[in-house]
C-alpha positions in Angstrom: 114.7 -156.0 -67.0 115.8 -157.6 -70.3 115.9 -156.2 -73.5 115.2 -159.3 -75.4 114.9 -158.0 -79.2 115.3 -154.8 -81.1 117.5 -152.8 -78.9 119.3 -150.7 -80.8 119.5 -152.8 -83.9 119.6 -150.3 -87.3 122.3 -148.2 -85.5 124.7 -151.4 -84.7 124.3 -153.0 -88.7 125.4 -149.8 -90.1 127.9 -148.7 -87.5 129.6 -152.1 -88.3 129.0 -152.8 -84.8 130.8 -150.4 -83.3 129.6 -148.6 -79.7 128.4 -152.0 -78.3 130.2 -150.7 -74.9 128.4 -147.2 -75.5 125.0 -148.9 -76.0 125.4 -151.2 -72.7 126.5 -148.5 -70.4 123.5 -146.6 -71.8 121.0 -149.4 -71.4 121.3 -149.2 -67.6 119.6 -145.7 -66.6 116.4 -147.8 -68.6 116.0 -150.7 -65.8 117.8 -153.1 -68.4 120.7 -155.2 -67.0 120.8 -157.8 -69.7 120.1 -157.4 -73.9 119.9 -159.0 -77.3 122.0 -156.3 -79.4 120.2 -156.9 -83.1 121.4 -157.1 -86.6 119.1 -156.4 -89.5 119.3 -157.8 -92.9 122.7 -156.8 -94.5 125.7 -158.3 -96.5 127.6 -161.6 -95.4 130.2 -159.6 -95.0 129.2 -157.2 -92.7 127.8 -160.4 -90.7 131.3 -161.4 -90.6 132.5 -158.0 -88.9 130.0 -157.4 -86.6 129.0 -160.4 -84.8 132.6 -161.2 -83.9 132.1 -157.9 -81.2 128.8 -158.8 -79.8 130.2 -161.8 -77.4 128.2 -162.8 -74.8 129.1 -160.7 -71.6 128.4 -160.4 -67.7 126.9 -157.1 -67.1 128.7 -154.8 -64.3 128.8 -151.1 -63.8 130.1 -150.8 -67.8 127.2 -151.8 -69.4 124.3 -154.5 -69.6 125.1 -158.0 -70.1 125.1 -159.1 -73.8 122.6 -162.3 -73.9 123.7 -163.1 -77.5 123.0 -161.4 -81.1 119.4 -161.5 -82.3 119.7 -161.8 -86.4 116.5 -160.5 -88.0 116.9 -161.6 -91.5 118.3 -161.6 -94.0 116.0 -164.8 -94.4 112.8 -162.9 -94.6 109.8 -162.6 -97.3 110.8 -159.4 -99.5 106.7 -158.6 -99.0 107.3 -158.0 -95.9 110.8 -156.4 -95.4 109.4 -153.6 -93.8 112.7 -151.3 -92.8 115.1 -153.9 -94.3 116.7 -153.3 -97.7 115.1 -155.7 -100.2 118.8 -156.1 -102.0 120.3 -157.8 -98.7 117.0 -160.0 -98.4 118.4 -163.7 -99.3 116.5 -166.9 -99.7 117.9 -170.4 -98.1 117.7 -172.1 -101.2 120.7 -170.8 -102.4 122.7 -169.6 -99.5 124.5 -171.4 -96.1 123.9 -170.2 -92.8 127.2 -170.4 -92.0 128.2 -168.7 -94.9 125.8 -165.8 -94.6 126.4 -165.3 -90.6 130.2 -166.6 -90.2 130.4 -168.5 -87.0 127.1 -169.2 -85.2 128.9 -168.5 -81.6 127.4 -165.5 -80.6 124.1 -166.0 -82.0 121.2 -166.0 -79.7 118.7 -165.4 -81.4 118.0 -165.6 -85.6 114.2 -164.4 -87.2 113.3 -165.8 -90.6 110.0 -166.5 -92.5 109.3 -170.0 -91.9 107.6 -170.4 -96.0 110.8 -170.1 -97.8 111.8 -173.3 -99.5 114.4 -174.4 -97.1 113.0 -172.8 -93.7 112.2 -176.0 -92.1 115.8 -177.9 -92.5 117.4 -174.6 -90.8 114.8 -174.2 -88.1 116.1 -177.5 -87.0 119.9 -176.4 -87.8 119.5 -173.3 -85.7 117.4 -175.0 -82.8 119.4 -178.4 -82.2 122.5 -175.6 -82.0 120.6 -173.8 -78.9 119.9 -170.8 -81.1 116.3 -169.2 -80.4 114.5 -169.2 -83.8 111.5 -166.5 -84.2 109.4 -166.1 -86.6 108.8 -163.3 -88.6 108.7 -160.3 -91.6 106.4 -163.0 -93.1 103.8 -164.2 -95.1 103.5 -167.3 -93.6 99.7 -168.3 -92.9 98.8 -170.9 -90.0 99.6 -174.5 -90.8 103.1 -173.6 -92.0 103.6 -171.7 -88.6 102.4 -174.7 -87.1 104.8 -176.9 -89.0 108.0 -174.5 -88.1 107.2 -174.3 -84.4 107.0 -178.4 -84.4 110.5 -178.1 -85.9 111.7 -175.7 -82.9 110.6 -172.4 -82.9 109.5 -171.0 -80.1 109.2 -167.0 -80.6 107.7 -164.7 -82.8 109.6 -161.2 -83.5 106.7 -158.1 -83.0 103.1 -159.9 -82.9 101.2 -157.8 -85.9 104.0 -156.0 -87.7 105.6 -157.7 -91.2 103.4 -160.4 -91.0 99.5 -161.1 -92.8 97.0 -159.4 -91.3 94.8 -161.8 -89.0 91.7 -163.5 -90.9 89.0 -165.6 -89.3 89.5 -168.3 -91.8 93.4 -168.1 -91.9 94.7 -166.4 -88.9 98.2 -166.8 -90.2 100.9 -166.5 -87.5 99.1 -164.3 -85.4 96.7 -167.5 -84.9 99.7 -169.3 -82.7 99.1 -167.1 -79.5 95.7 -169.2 -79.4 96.4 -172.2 -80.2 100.1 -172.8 -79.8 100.6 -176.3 -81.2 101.4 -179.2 -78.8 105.0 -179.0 -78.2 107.8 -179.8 -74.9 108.5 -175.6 -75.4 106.4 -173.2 -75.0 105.7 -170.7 -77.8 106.2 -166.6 -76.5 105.7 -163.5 -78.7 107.6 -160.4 -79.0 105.1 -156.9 -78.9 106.3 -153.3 -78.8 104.1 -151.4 -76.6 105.4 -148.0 -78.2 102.0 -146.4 -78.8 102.9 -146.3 -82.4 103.4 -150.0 -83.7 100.7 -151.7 -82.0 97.3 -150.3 -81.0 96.2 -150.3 -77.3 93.1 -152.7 -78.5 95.7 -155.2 -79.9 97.7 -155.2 -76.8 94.7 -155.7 -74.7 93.8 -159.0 -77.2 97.5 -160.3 -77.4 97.6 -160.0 -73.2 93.9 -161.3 -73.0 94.9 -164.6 -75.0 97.9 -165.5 -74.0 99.5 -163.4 -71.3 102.1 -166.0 -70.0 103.7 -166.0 -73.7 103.9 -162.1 -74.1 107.6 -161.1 -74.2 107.6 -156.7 -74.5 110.2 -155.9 -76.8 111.3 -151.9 -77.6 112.6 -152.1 -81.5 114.5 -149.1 -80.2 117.5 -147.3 -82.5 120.3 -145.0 -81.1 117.9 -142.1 -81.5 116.1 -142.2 -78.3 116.2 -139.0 -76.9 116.6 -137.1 -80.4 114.5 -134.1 -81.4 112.5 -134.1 -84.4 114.2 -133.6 -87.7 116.5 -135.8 -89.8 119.0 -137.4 -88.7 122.1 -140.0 -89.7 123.0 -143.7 -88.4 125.7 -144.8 -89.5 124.8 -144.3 -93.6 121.0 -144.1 -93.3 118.7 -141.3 -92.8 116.0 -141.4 -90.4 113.2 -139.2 -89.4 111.8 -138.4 -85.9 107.8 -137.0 -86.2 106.0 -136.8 -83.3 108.0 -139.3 -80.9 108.1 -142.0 -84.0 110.7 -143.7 -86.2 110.7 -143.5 -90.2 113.1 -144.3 -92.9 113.3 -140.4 -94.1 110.9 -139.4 -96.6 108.8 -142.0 -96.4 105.6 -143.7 -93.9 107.5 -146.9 -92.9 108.2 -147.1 -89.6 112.1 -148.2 -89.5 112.3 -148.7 -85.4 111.4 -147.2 -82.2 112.3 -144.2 -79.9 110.8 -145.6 -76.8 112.7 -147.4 -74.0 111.9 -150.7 -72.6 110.4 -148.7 -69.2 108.4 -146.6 -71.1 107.0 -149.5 -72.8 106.1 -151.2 -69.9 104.1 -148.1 -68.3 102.3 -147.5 -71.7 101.5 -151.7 -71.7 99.7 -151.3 -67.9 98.0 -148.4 -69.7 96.3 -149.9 -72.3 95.8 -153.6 -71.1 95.1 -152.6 -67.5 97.1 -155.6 -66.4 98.4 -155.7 -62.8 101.6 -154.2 -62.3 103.4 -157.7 -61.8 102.3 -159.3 -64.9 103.9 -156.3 -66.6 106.9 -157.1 -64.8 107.3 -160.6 -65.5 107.0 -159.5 -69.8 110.4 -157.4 -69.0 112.1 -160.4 -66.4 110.8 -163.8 -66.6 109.4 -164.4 -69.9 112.4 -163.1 -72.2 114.4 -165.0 -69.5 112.4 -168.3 -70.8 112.5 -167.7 -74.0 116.5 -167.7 -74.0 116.2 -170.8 -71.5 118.4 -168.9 -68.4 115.3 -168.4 -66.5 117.2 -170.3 -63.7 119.7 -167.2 -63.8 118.1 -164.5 -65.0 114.3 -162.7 -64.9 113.9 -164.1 -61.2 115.2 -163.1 -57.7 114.9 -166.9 -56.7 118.3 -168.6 -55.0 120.8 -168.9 -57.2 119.8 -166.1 -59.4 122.1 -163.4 -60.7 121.3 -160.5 -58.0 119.8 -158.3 -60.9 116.8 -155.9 -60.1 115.9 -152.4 -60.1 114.1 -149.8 -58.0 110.9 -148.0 -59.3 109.3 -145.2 -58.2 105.7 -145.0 -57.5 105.0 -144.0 -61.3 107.2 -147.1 -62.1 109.9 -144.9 -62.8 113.7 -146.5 -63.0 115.7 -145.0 -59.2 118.2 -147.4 -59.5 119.7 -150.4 -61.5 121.6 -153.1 -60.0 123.8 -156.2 -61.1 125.1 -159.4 -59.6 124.1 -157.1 -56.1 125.9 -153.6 -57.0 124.5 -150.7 -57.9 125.3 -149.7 -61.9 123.1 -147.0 -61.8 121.4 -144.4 -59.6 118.9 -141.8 -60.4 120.1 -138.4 -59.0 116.8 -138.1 -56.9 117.9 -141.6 -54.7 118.4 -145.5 -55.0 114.4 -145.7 -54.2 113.5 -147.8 -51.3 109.8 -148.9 -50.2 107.4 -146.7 -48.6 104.4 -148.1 -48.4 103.7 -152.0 -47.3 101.3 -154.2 -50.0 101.8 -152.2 -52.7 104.4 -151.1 -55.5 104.5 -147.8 -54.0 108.4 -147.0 -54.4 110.5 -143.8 -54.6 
């Protein structure tokens, strides 16, 4: 599996980076051998610190592969900042890429809201660089979407959260999965199937309209695993109710507590989608969207030997790169038991 977007991503901005080796080791017992570490809106200088740690890496039995930094922000819309701090929220009319993120290198991804004066010249920056560009925390309504995926875009960061709501006479970005404009890339979406950002009925539309572009994504922090109750990353407080995420004190959801497997059960749930489909949103599709589909997300010739095991509930037994095993489940590697079906223990 990879974890394309919001894996772990509050916990490594305000750590300054730090446990990168802690978080990839972890990753494994999850099914996910490959990962976009993100960074959420914060100060150039902090920029400076931490992506200089998240090179890209081969994964092996320390840890999942690093697949390049996903930036989210800080060139969002401050109405729709959700969990990001509206004083590190910058606009592109008077700021640098370069300047804000330091050296591009290790940059795989970067999310911005495509209506800020300036959007479309970076779009084109980032994308001619290889650099994914998503789109989202906007306000952006359709025809400017339309305009920033013509000028390279090709993802959208968590369909339905920190963007306008759909409407039948603007269906803002949400309107792309659709009617993606006519372009040489394809356009995917990013969802988290959490049970608490997006409702089942809006993952059984999203999958209905435009299954081959639906990327599941986990938005998860460090606190997976974490009883209710406050608690600290790095110098923010968080609070875990009921199996959900909120900056403490308040209603806004500030991240995730599920884990990319979870997510995938709780997506076959709700859209009743076959069991391969689901499979291909964790594999091939993030794959695509970082263009190493030829390496990753596949078990074709050539590929990197990555896969995993699942039980019959679609449980992780074993994680494996490049052909070892990383990880093992204490009940067994799984093997199958049963012919024509995903019936594995």
């Amino acid at each position: 599996m990879i974890g394309i977007l919001g894996a772990f991503g509050v916990d490594f901005t305000y750590h300054r980076g730090d446990g990168i080796d802690v978080v990839r080791k972890g990753l494994l017992q999850y099914g996910v051998t490959g990962f976009c570490p993100t960074i959420v809106s914060t100060t150039s200088s902090n920029y400076h610190e931490i992506l200089p740690k998240f090179k890209r890496c081969h994964g092996n039995e320390e840890g999942a592969a690093i697949l390049g930094a996903h930036v989210e922000g800080p060139f969002i819309s401050k109405l729709k900042n959700g969990a990001h701090s509206l004083i590190n929220i910058k606009t592109l009319e008077n700021s640098n890429l370069t300047d804000t993120y330091g050296s591009l290198d290790n940059i795989g991804i970067v999310t911005l809201a495509p209506e800020l004066y300036g959007a479309m010249e970076a779009i084109k920056l980032l994308s001619d660089n290889g650099i994914v560009v998503s789109l989202g925390h906007t306000s952006s309504d359709m025809e400017t979407s339309i305009q920033a995926v013509k000028n390279g875009a090709t993802f959208i960061t968590h369909l339905f959260n920190a963007m306008i709501s759909f409407h039948h006479r603007d269906p803002g970005l949400i309107g792309l999965i659709a009617c993606p404009p006519n372009v040489e890339k394809p356009l995917f979406f990013g969802i988290i199937a959490d049970g608490t950002h997006t409702h089942p009925a809006a993952l059984k539309i999203a999958h209905k309209v435009n299954p081959e572009g639906l990327v599941l994504v986990t938005d998860a922090l460090s606190a997976i695993g974490l009883p209710d109750g406050i608690h600290h990353l790095g110098d923010k407080e968080i609070e875990i109710k009921n199996s959900k995420a909120y900056i403490a004190n308040t209603n806004t959801l500030c991240g995730s507590v599920t884990s990319l497997d979870e997510c995938m059960r709780y997506f076959i749930k709700a859209t009743n989608c076959s069991v391969a489909e689901a499979i291909e949103t964790v594999t091939l599709h993030p794959a695509m969207v970082l263009g190493i589909q030829q390496f990753k997300g596949t078990l074709n010739y050539g590929a990197d030997a990555d896969f995993v095991f699942l039980g019959n509930k679609l449980n992780v037994q074993s994680t494996w790169i490049n052909g070892q095993c990383v990880f093992k489940h204490s009940s067994g590697a799984g093997y199958i038991v049963k012919k024509n079906n995903l019936n594995i223990s």
